[in-house]
C-alpha positions as CSV (number, residue, x, y, z in Angstrom):
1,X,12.4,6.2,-22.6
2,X,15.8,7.0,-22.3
3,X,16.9,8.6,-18.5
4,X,17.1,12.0,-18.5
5,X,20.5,14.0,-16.6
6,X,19.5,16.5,-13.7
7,X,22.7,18.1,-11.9
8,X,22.1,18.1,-8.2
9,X,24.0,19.4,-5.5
10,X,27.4,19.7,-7.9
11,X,26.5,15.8,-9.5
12,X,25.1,14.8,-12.3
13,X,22.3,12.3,-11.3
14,X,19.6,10.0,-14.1
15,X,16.2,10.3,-12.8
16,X,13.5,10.0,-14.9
17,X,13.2,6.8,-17.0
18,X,14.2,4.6,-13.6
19,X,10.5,4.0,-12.7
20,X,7.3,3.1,-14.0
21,X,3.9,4.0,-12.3
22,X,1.6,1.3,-12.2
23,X,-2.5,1.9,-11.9
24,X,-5.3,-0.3,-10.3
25,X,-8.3,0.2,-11.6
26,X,-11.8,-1.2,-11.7
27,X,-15.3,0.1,-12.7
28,X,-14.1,3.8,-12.2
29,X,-13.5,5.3,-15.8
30,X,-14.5,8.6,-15.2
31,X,-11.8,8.8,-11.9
32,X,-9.5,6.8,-14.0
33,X,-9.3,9.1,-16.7
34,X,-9.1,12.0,-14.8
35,X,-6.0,10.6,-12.8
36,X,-4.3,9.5,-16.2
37,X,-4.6,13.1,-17.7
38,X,-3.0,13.9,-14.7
39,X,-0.3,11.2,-14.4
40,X,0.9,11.5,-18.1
41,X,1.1,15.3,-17.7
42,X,4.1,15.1,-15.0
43,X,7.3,16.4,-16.0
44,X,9.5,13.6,-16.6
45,X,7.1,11.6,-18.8
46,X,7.1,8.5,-16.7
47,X,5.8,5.0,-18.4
48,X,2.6,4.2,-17.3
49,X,1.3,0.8,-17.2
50,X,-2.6,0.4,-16.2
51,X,-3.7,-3.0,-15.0
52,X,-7.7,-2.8,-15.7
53,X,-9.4,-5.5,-13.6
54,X,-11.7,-6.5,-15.6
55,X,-14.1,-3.3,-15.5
56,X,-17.6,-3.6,-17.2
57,X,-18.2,-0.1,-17.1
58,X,-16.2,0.8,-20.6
59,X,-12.9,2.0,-18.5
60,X,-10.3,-0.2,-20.7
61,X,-11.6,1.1,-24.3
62,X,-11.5,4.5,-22.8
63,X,-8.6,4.8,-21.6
64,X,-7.1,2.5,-25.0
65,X,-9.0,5.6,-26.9
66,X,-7.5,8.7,-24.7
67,X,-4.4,7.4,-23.9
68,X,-2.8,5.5,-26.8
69,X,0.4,6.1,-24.9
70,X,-0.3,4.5,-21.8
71,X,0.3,0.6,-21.9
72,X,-2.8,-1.1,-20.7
73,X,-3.4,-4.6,-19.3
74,X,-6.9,-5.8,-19.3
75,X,-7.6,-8.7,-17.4
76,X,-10.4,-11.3,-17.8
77,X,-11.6,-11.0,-14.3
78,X,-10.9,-9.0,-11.5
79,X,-7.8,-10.4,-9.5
80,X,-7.7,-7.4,-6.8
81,X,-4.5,-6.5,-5.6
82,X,-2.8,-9.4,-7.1
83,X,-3.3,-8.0,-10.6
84,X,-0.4,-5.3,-9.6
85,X,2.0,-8.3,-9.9
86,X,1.2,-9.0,-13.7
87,X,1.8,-4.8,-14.0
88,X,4.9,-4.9,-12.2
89,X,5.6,-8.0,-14.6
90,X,6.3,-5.8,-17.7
91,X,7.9,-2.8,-16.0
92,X,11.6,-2.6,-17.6
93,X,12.5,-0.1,-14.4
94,X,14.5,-0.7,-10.9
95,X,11.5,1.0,-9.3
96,X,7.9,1.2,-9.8
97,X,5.5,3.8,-7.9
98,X,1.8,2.2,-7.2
99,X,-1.0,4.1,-8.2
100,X,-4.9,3.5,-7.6
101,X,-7.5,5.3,-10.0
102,X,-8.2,7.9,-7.2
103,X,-4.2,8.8,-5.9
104,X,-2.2,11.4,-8.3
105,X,1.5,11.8,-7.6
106,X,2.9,15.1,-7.0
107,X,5.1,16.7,-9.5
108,X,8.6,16.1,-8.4
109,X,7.2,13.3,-6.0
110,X,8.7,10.4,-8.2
111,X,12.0,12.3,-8.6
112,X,12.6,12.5,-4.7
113,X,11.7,8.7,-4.3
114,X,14.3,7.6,-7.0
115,X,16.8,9.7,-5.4
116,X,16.1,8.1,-1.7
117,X,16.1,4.8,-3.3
118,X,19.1,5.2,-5.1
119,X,20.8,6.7,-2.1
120,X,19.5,3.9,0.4
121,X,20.3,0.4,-1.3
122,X,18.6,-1.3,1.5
123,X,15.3,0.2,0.9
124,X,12.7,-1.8,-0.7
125,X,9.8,0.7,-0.4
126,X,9.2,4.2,0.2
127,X,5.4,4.5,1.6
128,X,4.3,8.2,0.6
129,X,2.6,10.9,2.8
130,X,-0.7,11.0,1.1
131,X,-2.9,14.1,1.6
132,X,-6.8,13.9,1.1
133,X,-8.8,15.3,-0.9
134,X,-8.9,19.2,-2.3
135,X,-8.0,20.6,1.1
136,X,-5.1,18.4,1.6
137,X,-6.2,16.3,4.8
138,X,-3.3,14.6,6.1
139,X,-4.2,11.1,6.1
140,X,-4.5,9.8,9.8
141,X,-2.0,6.5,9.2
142,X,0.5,9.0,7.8
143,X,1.1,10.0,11.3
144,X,1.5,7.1,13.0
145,X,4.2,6.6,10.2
146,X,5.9,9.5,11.1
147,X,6.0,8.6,14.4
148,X,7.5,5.1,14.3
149,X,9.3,4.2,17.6
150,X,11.3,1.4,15.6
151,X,14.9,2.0,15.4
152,X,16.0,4.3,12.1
153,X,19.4,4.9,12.1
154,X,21.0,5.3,8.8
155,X,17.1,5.6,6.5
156,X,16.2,8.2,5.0
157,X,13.3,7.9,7.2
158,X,11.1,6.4,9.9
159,X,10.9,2.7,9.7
160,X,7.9,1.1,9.2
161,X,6.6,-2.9,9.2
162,X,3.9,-1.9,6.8
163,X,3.2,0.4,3.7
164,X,0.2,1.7,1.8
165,X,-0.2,-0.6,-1.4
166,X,-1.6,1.8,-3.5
167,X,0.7,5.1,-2.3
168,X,4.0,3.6,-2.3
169,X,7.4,3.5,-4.6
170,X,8.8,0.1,-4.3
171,X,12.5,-1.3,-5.5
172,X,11.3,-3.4,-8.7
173,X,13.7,-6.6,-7.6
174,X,12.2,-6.2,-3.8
175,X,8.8,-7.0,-4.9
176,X,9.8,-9.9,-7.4
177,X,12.0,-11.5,-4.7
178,X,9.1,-11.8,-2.2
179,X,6.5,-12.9,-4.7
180,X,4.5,-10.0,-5.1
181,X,0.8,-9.8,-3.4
182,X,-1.0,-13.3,-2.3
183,X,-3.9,-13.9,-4.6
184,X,-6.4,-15.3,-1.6
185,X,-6.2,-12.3,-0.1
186,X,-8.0,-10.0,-2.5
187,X,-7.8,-6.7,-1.6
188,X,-7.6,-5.2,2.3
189,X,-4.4,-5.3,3.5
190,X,-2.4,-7.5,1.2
191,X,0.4,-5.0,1.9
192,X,1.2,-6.5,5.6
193,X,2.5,-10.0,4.4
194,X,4.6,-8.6,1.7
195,X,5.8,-6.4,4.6
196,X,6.9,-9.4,7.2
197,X,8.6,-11.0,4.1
198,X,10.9,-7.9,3.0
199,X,11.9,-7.4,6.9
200,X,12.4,-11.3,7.1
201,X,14.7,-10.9,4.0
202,X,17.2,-7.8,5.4
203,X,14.9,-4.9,3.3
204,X,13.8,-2.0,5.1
205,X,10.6,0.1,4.6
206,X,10.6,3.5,5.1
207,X,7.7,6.2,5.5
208,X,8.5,9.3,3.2
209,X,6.8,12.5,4.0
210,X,8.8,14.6,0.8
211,X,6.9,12.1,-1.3
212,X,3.7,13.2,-1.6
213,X,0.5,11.6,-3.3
214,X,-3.0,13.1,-3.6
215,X,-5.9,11.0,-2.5
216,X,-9.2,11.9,-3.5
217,X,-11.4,8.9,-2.4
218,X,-14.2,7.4,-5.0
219,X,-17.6,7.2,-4.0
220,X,-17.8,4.0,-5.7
221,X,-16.8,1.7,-3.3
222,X,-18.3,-1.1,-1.2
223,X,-17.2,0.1,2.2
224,X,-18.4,-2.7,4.4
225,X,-17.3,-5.6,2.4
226,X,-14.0,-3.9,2.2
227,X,-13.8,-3.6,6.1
228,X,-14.4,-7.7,6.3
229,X,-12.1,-8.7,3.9
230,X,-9.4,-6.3,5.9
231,X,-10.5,-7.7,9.3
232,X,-10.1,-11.4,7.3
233,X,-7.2,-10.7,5.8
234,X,-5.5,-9.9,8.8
235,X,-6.6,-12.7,10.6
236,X,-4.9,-15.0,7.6
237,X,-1.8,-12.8,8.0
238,X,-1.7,-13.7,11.4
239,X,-1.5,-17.1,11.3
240,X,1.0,-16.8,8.3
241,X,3.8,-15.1,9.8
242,X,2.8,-14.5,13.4
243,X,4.2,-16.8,16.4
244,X,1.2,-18.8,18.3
245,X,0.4,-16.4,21.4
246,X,1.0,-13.2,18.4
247,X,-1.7,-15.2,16.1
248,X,-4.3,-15.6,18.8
249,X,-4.5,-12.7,20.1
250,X,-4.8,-10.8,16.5
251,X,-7.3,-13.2,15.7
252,X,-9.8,-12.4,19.0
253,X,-8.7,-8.3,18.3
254,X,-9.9,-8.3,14.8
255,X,-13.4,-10.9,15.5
256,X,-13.9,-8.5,18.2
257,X,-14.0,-5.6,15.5
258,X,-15.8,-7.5,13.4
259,X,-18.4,-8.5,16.2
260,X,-18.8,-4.4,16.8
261,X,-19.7,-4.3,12.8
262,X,-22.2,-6.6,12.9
263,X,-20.0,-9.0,10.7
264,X,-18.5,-11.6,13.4
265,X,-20.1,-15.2,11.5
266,X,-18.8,-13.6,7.7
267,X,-15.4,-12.7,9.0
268,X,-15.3,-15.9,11.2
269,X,-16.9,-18.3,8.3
270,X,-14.6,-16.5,5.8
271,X,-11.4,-17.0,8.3
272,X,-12.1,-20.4,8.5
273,X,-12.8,-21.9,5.1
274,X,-9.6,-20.3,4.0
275,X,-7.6,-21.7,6.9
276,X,-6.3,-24.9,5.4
277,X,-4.5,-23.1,2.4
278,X,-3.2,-20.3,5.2
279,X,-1.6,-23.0,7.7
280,X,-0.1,-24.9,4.7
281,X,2.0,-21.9,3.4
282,X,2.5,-21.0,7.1
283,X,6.0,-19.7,8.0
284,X,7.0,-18.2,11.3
285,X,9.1,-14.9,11.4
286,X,12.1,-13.9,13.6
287,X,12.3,-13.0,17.2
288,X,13.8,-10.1,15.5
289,X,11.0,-9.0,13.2
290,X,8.2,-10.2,15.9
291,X,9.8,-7.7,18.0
292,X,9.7,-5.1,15.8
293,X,5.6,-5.8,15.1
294,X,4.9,-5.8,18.7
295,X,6.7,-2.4,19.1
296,X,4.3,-0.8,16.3
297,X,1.6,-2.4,17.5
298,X,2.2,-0.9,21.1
299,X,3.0,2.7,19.5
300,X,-0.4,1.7,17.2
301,X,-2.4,1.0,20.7
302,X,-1.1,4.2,22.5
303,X,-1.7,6.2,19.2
304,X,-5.4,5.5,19.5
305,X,-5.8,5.6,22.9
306,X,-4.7,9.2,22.4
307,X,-7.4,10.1,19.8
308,X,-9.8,8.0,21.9
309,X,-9.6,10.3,25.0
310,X,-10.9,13.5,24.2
311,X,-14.0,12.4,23.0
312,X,-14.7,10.6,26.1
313,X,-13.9,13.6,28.1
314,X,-16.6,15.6,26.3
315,X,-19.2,13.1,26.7
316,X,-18.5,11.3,23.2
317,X,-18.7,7.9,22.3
318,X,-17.1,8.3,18.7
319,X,-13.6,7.8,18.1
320,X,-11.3,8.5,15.0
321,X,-10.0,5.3,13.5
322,X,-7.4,5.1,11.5
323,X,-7.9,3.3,7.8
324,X,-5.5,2.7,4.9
């Protein structure tokens, strides 16, 4: 598609045509057609590339049927979040904006994000202000990315030391130069290495709250094995990236979590056996970057503390937690 000329602000500026939206999907063809009739309506006609993880509920003839358009990947098996890499493997644009079957970008959404990007060279990814569902909830992590207490002078927004995978427009060359998303992981939180590694390599991640993506979540999801591959996953970032003292304590937070769910021996057993691989591909970060994780983590802390006290001044014992 060739780029298309907006004047803005007196200049004449090429939008459209500099990014390519990449889907996730798997087992969800109704959700993933809807979200593709909505996608390929956009003004702009963005490329769309889906990356079909190996669905066996007919999504990857449907959407070869509806869509003839729409360049679709079908893999053998499902890879998780690693399949994005093979997506963002035959995008021919500087940027590509991540998409999962149940997140829609806004019209005009993708426009603002190639303009911030193309304004802000150090920028490697834009993480979007998602609203949920038909009513627009503001999703909870949103917030806390507005409020970032790490330094932002010069970006076109807060920094951030972490992103939402699946609601995010990221510099094509950024990804490719960190490797894209580690296979092991799966899927649950395979956003916070990549993370570490563009800070470790001078790029900057900003949250963007004049991007905006709708969420409206699938019922078809396996909720608790999602929450123990997370509570793994970050255990296994942990020891990655993390300094000694950093990597302990992450570890005891998140088997404490997962003692609380009833899953301490999976998440402890599933830590473990992937250990080996972890520790051999193990590569500490800065002081500099370790400084900025532990002043997230501290705004992260006071954050829920915050939503924590009101419900134990009227007698509750639920809290709100924040979820990607």
């Amino acid at each position: 598609m060739l780029p298309v000329l907006r004047l803005a602000l007196g200049r004449i500026i090429m939008v459209e045509g500099k990014a390519t939206i990449v889907v996730l999907t798997y087992n969800r063809r109704e959700q993933a057609l809807s979200t593709l009739q909505f996608l390929s309506q956009l003004p702009g006609g963005w490329p769309i590339i889906v990356v079909d993880n190996g669905s066996t509920d007919g999504t990857a003839n449907a959407i070869r049927a509806r869509y003839p358009a729409v360049m679709l990947i079908r893999m053998r098996r499902n890879l998780g979040a690693a399949a994005r890499n093979i997506g963002v493997a035959y995008a021919h644009t500087p940027y590509v904006a991540f998409c999962d079957d149940d997140t829609q970008w806004e019209p005009g959404a993708l426009e603002r994000a190639v303009t911030l990007l193309d304004q802000a060279p150090t920028v490697a990814a834009l993480s979007a202000n998602v609203q949920v569902g038909p009513d627009r909830r503001p999703d909870p992590t949103c917030q806390l990315m507005a409020e970032s207490p790490l330094p932002s002078a010069d970006l076109p927004g807060p920094r951030l030391m972490g992103f939402m995978a699946g609601a995010c427009v990221m510099r094509t060359r950024a990804f490719s130069d960190v490797g894209g998303y580690w296979p092991p992981f799966f899927i649950g939180g395979e956003e916070a290495l990549m993370a570490l590694d563009l800070t470790e390599q001078g790029w900057d991640i900003v949250y963007a709250a004049q991007v905006v993506t709708r969420h409206f979540p699938s019922v078809i999801r396996d909720t608790f094995s999602r929450q123990r591959l997370l509570l793994r996953n970050a255990i296994w970032v942990a020891w990655l990236r993390r300094p000694i003292f950093s990597a302990c304590r992450i570890s005891l937070r998140q088997l404490g979590r997962a003692r609380l769910d009833g899953a301490l021996f999976k998440v402890l057993a599933a830590s473990l056996v992937g250990m080996p691989r972890v520790l051999r591909r193990r590569r500490v970060i800065s002081p500099a970057t370790e400084h900025l994780c532990r002043l997230m983590e501290r705004a992260e802390t006071l954050s829920a503390l915050k939503l924590f006290a009101p419900a134990e001044c009227e007698g509750g014992r639920d809290a709100a937690s924040m979820q990607r």
